[in-house]
MIFI-633925 format. One line per field, with one value per residue (C-alpha): residue number from 0; residue in three letters; chain; x, y, z. Coordinates in Angstrom, 1 decimal. Example, Ala and Ser with C-alpha at 12.3 -4.5 7.8 and 13.67 -1.06 7.14 Angstrom:
BEGIN
resi <- (0|1);
resn <- (ALA|SER);
chain <- (A|A);
c1 <- (12.3|13.7);
c2 <- (-4.5|-1.1);
c3 <- (7.8|7.1);
This chain:
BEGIN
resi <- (0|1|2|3|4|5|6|7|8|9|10|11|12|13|14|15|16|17|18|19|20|21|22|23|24|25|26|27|28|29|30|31|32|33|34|35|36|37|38|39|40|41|42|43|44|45|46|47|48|49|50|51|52|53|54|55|56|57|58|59|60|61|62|63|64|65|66|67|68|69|70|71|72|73|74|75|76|77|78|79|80|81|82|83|84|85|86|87|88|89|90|91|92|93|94|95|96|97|98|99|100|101|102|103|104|105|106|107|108|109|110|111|112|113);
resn <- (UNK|UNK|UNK|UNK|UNK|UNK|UNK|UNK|UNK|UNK|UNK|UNK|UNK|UNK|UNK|UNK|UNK|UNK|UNK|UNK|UNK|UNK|UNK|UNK|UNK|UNK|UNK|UNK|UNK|UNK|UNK|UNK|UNK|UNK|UNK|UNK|UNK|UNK|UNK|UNK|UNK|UNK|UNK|UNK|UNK|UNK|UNK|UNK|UNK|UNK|UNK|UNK|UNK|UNK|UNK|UNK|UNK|UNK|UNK|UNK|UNK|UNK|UNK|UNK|UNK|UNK|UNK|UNK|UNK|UNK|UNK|UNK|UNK|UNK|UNK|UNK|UNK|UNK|UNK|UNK|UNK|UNK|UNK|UNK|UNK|UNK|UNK|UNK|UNK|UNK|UNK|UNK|UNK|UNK|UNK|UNK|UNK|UNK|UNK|UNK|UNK|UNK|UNK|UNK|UNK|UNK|UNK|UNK|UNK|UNK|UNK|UNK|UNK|UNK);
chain <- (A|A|A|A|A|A|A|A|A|A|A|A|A|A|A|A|A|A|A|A|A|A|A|A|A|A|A|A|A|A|A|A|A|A|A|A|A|A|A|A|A|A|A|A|A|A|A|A|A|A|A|A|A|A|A|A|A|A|A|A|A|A|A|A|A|A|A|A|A|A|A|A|A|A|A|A|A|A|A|A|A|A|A|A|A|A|A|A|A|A|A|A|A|A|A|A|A|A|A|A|A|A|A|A|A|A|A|A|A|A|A|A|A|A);
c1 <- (0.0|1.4|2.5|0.4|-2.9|-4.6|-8.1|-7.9|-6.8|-8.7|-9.9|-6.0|-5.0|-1.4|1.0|4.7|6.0|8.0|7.6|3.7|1.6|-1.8|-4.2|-7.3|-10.2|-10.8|-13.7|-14.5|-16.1|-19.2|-19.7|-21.5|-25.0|-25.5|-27.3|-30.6|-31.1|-30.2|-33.7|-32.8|-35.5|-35.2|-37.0|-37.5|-35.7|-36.1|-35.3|-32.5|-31.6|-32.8|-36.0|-33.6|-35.0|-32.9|-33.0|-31.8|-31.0|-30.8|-30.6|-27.3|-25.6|-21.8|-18.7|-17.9|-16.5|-19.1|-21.3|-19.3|-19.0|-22.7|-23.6|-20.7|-22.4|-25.9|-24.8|-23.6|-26.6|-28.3|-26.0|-26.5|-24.2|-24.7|-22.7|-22.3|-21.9|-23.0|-24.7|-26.7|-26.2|-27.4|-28.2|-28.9|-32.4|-35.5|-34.9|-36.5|-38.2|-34.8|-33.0|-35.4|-35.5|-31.6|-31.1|-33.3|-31.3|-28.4|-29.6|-30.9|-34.9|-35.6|-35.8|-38.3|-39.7|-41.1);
c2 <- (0.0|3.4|5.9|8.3|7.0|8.2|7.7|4.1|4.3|7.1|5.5|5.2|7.9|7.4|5.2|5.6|1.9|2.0|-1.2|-1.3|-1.6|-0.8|-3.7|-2.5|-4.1|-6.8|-5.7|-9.2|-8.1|-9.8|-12.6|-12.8|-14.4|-16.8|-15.0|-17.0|-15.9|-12.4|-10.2|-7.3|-4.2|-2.2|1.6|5.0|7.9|11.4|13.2|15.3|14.8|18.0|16.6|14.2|10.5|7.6|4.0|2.2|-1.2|-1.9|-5.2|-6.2|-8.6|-8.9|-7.8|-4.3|-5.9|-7.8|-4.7|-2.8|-5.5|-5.9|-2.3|-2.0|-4.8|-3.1|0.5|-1.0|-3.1|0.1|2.5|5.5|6.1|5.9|4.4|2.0|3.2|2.6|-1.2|0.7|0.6|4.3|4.5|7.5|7.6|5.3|2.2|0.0|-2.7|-2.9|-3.4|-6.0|-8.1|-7.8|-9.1|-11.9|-13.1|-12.6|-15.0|-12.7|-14.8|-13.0|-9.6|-7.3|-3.6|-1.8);
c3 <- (0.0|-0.7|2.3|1.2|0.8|3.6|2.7|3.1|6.8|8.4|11.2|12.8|14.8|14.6|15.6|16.7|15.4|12.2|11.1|11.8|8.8|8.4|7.1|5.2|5.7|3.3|0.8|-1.1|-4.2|-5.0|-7.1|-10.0|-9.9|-13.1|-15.8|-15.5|-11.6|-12.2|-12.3|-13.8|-14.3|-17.4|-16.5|-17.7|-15.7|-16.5|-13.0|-12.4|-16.3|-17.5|-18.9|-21.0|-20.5|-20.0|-20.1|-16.6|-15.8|-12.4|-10.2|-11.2|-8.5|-9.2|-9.7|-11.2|-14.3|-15.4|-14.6|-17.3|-20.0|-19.7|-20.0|-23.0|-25.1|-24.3|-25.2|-28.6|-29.3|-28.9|-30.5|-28.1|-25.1|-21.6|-18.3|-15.6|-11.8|-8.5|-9.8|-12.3|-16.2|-17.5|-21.2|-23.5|-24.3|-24.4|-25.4|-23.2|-24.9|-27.0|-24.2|-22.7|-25.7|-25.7|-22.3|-22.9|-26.0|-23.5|-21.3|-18.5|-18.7|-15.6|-17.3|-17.0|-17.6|-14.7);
């Protein structure tokens, strides 16, 4: 761990040993469900957005990477931009029942608009 990354050990006051090193907490990252138990819920968001509507996918239960891959192979499929963060996948526009009917060929039965 670097010397300098203080955000990671905030909660130590100080401590006087040179040789003591600071163990961060092990954050496991999640696995990933299988795709056919994943229920995923395609919606329609509009708030805070400027009155621009977009497509989210939310629901998601796994790791970050998979998260991303899955909303890159949607945004193309699509052909609009958009994002992945905080477990949701953000995407320009609506496209719902595109998106729906992509997931499902995708293996992600469980699908569904809400």
């Amino acid at each position: 761990m670097n010397m300098n990354d203080w955000k990671k050990r905030l909660d130590i006051v100080y401590s006087t040993n040179p040789d003591y090193h600071y163990q961060e907490e092990g954050l496991k990252e999640e696995s990933t469900q299988p795709k056919e138990k994943q229920l995923l819920r395609v919606s329609l968001d509009k708030r805070n957005r400027k009155g621009k509507a977009v497509t989210l996918v939310t629901g998601f239960i796994g790791s970050d990477d998979d998260l991303e891959e899955l909303g890159r192979i949607l945004k193309t499929k699509c052909g609009v931009g958009g994002s992945t963060k905080e477990g949701k996948i953000i995407i320009q526009g609506d496209h719902r029942e595109k998106l729906l009917g992509i997931l499902q060929k995708e293996g992600y039965a469980k699908s569904r608009i809400i």
